[in-house]
N, CA, C and O atoms as a Maestro MAE file, in Angstrom:
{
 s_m_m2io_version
 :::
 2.0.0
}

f_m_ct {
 s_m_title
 :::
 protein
 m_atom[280] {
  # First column is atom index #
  i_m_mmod_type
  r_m_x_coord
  r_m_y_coord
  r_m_z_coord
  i_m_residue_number
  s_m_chain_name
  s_m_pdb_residue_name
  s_m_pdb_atom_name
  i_m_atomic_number
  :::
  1 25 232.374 143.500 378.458 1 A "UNK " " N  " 7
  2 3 232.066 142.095 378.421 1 A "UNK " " CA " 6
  3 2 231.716 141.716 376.986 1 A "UNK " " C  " 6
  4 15 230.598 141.976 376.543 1 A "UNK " " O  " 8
  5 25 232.594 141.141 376.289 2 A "UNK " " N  " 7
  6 3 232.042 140.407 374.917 2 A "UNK " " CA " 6
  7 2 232.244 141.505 373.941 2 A "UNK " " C  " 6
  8 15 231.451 141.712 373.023 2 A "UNK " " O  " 8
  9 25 233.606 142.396 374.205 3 A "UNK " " N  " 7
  10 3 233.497 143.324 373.536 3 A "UNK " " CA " 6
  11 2 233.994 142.629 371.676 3 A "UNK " " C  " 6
  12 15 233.530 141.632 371.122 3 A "UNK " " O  " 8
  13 25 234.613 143.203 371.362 4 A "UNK " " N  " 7
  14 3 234.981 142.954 369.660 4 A "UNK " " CA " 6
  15 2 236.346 142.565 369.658 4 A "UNK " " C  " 6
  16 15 236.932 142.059 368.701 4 A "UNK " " O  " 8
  17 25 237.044 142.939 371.279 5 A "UNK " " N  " 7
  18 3 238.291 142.129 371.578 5 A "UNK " " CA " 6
  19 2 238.169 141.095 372.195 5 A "UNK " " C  " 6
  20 15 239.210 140.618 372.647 5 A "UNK " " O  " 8
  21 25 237.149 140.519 372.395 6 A "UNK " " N  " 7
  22 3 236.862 139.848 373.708 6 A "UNK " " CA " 6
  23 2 236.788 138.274 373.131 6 A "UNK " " C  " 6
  24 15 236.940 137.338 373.917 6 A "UNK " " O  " 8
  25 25 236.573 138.076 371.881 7 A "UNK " " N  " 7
  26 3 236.635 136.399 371.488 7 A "UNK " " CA " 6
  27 2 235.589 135.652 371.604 7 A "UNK " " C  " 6
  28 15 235.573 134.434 371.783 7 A "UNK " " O  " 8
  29 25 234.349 136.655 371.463 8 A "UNK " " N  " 7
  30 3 232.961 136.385 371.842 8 A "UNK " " CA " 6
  31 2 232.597 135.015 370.517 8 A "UNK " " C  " 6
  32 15 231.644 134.235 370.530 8 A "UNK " " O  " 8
  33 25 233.401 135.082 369.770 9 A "UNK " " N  " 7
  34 3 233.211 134.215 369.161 9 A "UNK " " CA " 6
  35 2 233.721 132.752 368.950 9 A "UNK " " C  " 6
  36 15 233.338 132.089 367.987 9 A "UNK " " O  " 8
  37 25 234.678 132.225 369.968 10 A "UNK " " N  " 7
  38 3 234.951 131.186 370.464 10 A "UNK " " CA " 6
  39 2 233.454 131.082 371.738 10 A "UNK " " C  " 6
  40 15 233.372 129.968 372.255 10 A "UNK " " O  " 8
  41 25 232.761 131.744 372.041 11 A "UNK " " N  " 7
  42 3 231.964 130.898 372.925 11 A "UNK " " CA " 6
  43 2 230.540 130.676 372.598 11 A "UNK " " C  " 6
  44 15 229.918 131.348 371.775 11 A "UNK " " O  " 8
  45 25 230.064 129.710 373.278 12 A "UNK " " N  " 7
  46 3 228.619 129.231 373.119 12 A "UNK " " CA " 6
  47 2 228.108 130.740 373.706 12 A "UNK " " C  " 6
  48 15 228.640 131.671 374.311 12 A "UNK " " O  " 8
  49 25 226.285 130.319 372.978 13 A "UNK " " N  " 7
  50 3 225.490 131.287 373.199 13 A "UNK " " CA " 6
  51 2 225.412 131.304 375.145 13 A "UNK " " C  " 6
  52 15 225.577 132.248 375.919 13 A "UNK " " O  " 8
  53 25 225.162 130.151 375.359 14 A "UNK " " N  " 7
  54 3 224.847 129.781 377.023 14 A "UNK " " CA " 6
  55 2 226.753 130.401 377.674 14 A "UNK " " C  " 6
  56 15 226.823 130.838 378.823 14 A "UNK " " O  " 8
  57 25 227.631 130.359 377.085 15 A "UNK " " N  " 7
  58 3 228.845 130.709 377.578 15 A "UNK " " CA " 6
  59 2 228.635 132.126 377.997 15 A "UNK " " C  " 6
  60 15 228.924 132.513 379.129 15 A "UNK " " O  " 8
  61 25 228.036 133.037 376.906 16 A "UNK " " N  " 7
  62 3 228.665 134.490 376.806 16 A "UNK " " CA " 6
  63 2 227.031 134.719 377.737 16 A "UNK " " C  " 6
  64 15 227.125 135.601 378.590 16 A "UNK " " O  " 8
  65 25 225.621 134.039 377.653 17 A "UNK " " N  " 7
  66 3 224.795 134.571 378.707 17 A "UNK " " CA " 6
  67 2 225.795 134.187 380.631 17 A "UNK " " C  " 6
  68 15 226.139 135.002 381.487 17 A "UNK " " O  " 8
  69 25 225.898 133.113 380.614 18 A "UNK " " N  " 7
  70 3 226.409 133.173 381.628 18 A "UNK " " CA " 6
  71 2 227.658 134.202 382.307 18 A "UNK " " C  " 6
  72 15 227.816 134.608 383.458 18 A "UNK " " O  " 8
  73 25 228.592 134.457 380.823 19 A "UNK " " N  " 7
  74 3 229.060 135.152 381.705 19 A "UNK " " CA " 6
  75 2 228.917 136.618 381.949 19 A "UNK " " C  " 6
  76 15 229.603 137.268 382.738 19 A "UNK " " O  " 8
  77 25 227.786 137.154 381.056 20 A "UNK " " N  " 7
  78 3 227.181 138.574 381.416 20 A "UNK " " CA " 6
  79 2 226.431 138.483 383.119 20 A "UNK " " C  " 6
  80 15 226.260 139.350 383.975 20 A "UNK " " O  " 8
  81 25 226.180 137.309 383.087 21 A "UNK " " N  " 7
  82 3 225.567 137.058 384.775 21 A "UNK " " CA " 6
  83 2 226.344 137.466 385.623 21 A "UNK " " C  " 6
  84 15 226.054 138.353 386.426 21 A "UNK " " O  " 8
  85 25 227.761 136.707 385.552 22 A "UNK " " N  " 7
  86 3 228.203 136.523 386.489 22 A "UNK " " CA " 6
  87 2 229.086 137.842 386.873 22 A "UNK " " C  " 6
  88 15 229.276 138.168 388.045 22 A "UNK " " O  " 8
  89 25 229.692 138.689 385.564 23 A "UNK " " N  " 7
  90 3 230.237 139.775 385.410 23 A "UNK " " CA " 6
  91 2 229.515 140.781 386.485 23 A "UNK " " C  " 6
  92 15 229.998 141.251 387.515 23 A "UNK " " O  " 8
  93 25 228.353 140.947 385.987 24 A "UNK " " N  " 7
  94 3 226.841 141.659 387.013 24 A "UNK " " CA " 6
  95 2 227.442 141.146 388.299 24 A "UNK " " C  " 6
  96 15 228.237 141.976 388.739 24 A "UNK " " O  " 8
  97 25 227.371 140.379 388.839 25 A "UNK " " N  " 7
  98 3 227.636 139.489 390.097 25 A "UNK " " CA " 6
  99 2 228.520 140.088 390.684 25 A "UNK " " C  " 6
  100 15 228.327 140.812 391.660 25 A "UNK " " O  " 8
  101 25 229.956 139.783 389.989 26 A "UNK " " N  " 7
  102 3 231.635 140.409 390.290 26 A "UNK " " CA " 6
  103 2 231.471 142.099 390.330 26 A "UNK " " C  " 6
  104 15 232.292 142.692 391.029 26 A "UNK " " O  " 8
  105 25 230.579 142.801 389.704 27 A "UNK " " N  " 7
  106 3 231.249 144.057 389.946 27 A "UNK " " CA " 6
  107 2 230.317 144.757 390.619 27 A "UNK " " C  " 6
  108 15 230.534 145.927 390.934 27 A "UNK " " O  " 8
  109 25 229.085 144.086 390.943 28 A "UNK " " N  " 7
  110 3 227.654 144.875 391.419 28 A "UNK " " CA " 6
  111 2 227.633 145.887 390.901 28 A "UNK " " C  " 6
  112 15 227.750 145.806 389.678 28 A "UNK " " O  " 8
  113 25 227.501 147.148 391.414 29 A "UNK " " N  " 7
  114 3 227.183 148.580 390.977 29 A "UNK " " CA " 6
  115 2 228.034 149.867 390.892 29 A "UNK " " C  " 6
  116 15 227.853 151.060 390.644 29 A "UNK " " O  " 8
  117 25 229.035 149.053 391.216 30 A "UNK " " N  " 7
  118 3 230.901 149.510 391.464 30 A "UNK " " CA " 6
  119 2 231.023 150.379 390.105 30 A "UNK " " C  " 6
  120 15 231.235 151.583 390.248 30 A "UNK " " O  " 8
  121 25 230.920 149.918 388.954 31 A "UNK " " N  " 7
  122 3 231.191 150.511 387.971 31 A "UNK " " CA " 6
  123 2 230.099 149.807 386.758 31 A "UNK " " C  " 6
  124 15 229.556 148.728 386.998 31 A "UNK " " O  " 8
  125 25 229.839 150.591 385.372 32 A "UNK " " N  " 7
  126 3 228.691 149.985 384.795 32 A "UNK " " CA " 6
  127 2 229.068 149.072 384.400 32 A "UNK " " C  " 6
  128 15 230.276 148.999 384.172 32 A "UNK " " O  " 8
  129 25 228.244 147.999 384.148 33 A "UNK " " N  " 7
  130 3 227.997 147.038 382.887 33 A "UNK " " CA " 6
  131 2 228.082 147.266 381.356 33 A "UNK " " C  " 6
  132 15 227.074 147.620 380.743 33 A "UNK " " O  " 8
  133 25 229.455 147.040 380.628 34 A "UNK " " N  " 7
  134 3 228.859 147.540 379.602 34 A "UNK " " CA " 6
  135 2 229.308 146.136 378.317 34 A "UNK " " C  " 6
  136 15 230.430 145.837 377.909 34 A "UNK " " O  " 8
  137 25 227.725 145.410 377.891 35 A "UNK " " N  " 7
  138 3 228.473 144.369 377.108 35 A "UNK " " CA " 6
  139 2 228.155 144.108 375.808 35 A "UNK " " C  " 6
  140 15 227.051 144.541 375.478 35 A "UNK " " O  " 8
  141 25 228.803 143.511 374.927 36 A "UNK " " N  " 7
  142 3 229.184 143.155 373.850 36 A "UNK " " CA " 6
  143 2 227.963 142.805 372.951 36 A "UNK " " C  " 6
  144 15 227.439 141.788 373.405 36 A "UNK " " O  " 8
  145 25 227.645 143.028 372.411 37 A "UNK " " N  " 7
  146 3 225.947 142.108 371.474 37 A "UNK " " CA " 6
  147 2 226.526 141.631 370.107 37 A "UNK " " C  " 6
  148 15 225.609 141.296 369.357 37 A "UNK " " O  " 8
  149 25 227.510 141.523 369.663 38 A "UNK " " N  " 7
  150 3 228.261 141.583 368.464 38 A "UNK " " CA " 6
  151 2 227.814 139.957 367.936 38 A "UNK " " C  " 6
  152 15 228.161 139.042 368.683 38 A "UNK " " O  " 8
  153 25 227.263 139.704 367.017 39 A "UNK " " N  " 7
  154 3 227.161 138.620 366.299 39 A "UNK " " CA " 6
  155 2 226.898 138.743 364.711 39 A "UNK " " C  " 6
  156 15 226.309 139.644 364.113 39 A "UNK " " O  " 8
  157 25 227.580 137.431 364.139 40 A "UNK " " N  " 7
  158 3 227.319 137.676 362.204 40 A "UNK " " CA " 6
  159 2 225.826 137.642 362.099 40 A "UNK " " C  " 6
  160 15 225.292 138.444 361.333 40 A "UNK " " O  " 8
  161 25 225.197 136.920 362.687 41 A "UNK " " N  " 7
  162 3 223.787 136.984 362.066 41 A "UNK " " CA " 6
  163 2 222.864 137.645 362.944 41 A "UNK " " C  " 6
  164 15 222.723 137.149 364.062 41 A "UNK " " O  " 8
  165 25 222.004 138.996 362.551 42 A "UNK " " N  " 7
  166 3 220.715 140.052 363.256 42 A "UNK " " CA " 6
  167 2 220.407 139.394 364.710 42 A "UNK " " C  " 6
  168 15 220.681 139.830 365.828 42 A "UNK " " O  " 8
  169 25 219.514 137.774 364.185 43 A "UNK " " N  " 7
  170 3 218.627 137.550 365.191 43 A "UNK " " CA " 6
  171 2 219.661 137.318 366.443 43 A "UNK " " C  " 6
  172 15 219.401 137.523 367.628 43 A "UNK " " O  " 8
  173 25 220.799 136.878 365.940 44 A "UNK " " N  " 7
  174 3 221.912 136.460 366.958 44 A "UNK " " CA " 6
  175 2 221.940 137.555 368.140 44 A "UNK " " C  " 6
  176 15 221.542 137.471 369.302 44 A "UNK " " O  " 8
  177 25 222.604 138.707 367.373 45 A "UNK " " N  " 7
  178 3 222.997 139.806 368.433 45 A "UNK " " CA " 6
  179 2 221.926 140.334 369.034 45 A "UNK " " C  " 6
  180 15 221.971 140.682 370.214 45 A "UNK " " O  " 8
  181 25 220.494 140.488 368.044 46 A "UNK " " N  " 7
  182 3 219.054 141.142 368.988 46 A "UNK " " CA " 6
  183 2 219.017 139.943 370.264 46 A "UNK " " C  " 6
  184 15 218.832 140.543 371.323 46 A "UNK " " O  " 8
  185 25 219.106 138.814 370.434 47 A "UNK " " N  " 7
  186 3 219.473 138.155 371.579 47 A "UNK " " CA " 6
  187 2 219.955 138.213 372.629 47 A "UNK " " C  " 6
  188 15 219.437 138.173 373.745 47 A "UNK " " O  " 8
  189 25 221.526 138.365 372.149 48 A "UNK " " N  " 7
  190 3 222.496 138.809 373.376 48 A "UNK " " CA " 6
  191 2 221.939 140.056 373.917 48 A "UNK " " C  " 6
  192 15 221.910 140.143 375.144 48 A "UNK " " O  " 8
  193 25 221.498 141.024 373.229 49 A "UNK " " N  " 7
  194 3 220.993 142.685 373.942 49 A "UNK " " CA " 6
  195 2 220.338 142.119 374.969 49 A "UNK " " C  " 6
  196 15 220.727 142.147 376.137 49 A "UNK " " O  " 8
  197 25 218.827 141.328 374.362 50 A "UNK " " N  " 7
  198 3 217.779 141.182 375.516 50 A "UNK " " CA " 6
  199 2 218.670 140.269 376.581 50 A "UNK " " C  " 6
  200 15 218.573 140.772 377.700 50 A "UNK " " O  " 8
  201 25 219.192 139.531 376.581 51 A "UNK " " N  " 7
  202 3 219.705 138.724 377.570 51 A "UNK " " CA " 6
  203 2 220.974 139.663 377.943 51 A "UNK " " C  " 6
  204 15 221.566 139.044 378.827 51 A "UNK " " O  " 8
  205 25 221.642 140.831 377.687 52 A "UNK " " N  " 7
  206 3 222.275 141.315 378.567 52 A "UNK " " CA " 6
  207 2 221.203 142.130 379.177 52 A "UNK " " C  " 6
  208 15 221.021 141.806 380.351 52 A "UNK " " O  " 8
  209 25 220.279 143.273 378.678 53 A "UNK " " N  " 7
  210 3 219.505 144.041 379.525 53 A "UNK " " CA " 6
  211 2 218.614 142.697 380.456 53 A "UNK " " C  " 6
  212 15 217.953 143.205 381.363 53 A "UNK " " O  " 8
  213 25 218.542 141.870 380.428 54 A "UNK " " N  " 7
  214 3 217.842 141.031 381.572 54 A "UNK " " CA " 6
  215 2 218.814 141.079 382.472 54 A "UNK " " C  " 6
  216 15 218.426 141.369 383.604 54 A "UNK " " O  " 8
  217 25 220.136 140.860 382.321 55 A "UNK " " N  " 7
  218 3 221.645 140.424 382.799 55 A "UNK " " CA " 6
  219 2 221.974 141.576 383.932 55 A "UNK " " C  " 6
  220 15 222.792 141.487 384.848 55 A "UNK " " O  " 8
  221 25 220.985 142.838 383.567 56 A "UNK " " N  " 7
  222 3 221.440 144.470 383.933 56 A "UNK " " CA " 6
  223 2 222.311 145.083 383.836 56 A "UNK " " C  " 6
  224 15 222.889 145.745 384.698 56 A "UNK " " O  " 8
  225 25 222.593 144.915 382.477 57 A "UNK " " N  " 7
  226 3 223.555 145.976 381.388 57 A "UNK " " CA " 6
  227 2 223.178 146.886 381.606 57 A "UNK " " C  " 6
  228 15 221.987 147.197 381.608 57 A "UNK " " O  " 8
  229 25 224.393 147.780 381.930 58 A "UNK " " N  " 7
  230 3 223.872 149.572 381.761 58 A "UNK " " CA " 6
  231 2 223.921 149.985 380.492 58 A "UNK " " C  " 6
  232 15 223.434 151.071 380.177 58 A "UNK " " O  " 8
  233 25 224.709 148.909 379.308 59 A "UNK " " N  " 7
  234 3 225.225 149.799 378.147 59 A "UNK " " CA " 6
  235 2 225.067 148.492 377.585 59 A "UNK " " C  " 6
  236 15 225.130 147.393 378.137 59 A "UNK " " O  " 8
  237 25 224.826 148.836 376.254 60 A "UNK " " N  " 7
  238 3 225.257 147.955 374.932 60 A "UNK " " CA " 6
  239 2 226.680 148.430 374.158 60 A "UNK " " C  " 6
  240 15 227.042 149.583 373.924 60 A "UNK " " O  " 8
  241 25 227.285 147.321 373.876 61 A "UNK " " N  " 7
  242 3 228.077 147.619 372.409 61 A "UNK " " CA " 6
  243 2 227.943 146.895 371.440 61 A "UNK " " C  " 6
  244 15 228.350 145.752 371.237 61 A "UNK " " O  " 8
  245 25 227.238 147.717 370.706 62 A "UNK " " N  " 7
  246 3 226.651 147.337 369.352 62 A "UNK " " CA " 6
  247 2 228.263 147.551 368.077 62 A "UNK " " C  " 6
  248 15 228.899 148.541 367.715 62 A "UNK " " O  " 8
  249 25 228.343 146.411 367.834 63 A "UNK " " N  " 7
  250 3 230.018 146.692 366.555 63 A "UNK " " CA " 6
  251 2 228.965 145.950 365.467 63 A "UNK " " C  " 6
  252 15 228.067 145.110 365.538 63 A "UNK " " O  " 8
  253 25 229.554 146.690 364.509 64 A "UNK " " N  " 7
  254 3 228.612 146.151 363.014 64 A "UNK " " CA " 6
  255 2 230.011 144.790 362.610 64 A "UNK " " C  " 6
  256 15 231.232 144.737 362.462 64 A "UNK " " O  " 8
  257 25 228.709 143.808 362.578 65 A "UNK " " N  " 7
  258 3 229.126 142.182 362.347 65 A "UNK " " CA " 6
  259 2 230.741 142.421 361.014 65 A "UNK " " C  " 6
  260 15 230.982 143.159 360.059 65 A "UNK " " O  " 8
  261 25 231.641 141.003 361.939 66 A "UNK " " N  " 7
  262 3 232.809 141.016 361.487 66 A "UNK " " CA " 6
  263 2 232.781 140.952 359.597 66 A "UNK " " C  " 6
  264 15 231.638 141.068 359.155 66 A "UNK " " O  " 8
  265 25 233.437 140.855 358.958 67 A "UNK " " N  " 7
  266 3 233.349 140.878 357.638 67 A "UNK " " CA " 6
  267 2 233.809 138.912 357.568 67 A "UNK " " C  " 6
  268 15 234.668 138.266 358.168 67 A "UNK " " O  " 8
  269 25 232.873 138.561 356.658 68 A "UNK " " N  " 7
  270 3 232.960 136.930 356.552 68 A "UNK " " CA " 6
  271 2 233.116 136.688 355.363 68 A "UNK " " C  " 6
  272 15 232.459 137.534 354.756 68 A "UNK " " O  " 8
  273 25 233.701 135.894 354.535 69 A "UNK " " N  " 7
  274 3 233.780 135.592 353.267 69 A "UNK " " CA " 6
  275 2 233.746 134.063 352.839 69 A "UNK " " C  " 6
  276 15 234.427 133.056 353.031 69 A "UNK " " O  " 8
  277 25 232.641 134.410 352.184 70 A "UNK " " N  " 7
  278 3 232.658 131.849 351.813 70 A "UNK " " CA " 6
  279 2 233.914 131.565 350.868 70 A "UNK " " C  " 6
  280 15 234.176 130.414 350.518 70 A "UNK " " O  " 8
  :::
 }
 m_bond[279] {
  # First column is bond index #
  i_m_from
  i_m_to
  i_m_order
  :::
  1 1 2 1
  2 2 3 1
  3 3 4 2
  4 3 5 1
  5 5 6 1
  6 6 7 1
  7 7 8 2
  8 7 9 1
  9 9 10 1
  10 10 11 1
  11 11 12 2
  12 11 13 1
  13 13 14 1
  14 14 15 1
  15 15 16 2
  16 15 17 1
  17 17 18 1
  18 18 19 1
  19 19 20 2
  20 19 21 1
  21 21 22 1
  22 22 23 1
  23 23 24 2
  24 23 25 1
  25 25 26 1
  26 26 27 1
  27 27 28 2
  28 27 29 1
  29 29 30 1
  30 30 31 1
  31 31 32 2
  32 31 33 1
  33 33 34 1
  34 34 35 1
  35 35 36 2
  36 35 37 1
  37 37 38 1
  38 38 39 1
  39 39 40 2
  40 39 41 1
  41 41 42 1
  42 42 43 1
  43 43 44 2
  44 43 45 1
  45 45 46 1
  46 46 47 1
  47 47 48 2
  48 47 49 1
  49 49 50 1
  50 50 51 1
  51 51 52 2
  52 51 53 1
  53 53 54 1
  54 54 55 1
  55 55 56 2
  56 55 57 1
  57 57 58 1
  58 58 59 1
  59 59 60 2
  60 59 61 1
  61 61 62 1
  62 62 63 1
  63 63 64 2
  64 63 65 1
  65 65 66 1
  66 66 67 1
  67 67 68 2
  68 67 69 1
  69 69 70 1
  70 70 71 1
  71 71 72 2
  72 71 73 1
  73 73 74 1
  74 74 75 1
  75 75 76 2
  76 75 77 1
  77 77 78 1
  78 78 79 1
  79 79 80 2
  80 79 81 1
  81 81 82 1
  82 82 83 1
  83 83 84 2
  84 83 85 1
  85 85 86 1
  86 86 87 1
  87 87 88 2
  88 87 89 1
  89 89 90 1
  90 90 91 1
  91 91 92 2
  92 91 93 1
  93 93 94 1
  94 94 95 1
  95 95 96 2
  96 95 97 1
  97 97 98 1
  98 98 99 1
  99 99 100 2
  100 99 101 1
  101 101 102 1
  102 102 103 1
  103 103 104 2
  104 103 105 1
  105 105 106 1
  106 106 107 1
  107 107 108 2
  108 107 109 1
  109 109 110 1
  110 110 111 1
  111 111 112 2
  112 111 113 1
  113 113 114 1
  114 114 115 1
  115 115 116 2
  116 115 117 1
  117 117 118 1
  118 118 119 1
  119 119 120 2
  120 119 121 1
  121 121 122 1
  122 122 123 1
  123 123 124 2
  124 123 125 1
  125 125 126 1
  126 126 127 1
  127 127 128 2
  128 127 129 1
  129 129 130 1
  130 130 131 1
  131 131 132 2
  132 131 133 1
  133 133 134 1
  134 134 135 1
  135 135 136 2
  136 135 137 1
  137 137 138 1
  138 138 139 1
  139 139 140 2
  140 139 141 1
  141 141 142 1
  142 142 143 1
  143 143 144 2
  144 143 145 1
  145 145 146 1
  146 146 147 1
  147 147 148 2
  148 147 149 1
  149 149 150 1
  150 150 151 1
  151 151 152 2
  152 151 153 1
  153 153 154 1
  154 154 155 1
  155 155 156 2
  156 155 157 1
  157 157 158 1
  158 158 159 1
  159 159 160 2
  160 159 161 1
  161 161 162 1
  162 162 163 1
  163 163 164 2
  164 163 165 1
  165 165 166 1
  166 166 167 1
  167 167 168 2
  168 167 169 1
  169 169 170 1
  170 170 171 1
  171 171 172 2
  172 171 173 1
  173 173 174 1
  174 174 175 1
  175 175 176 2
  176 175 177 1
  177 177 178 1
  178 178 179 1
  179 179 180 2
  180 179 181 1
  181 181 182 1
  182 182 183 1
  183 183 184 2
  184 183 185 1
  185 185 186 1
  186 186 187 1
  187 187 188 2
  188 187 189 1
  189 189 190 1
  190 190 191 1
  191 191 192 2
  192 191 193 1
  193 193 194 1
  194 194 195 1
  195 195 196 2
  196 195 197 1
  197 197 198 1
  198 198 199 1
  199 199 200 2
  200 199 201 1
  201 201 202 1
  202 202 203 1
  203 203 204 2
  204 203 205 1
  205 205 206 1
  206 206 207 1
  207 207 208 2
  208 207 209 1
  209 209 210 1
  210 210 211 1
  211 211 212 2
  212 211 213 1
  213 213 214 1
  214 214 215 1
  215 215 216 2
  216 215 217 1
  217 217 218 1
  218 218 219 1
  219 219 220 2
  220 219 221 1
  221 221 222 1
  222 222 223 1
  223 223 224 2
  224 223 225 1
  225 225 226 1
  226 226 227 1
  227 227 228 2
  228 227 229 1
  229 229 230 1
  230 230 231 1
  231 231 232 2
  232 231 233 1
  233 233 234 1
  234 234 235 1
  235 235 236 2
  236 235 237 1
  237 237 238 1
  238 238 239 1
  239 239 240 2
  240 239 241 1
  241 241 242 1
  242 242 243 1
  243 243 244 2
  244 243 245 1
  245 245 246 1
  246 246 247 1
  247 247 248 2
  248 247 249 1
  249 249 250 1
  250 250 251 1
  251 251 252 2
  252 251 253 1
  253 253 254 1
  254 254 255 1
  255 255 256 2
  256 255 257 1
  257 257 258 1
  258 258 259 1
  259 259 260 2
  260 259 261 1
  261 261 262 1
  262 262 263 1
  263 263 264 2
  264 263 265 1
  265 265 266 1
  266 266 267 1
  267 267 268 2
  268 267 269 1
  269 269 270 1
  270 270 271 1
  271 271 272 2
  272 271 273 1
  273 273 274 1
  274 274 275 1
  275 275 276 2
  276 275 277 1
  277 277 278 1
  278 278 279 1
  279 279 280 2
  :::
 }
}
């Protein structure tokens, strides 16, 4: 969910919490949770973690932020 292929960056913050919810929802305990925390800025991605482990992520994927250039 929200992996580094996933286009986590076309969506709102409220987009990508919701859909770690709903993911949880669709697969119950069938197979793990494992989602995406990937954002350019720290406080961003320490976010998504806590709101996926609220979400009941079994796993993080932590990808070191895309390369940006002004």
């Amino acid at each position: 969910m929200a992996g580094t292929t996933g286009e986590y960056y076309a969506q709102t913050a409220e987009e990508r919490v919701m859909l770690m919810k709903l993911a949880k929802e669709l697969i119950k305990d069938r197979v793990p949770l494992i989602v995406g925390t990937s954002a350019i800025r720290t406080d961003d991605s320490i976010y998504f973690a806590e709101q996926a482990v609220a979400a009941g992520a079994d796993a993080l994927l932590i990808a070191t932020p895309p390369y940006a250039y002004r």
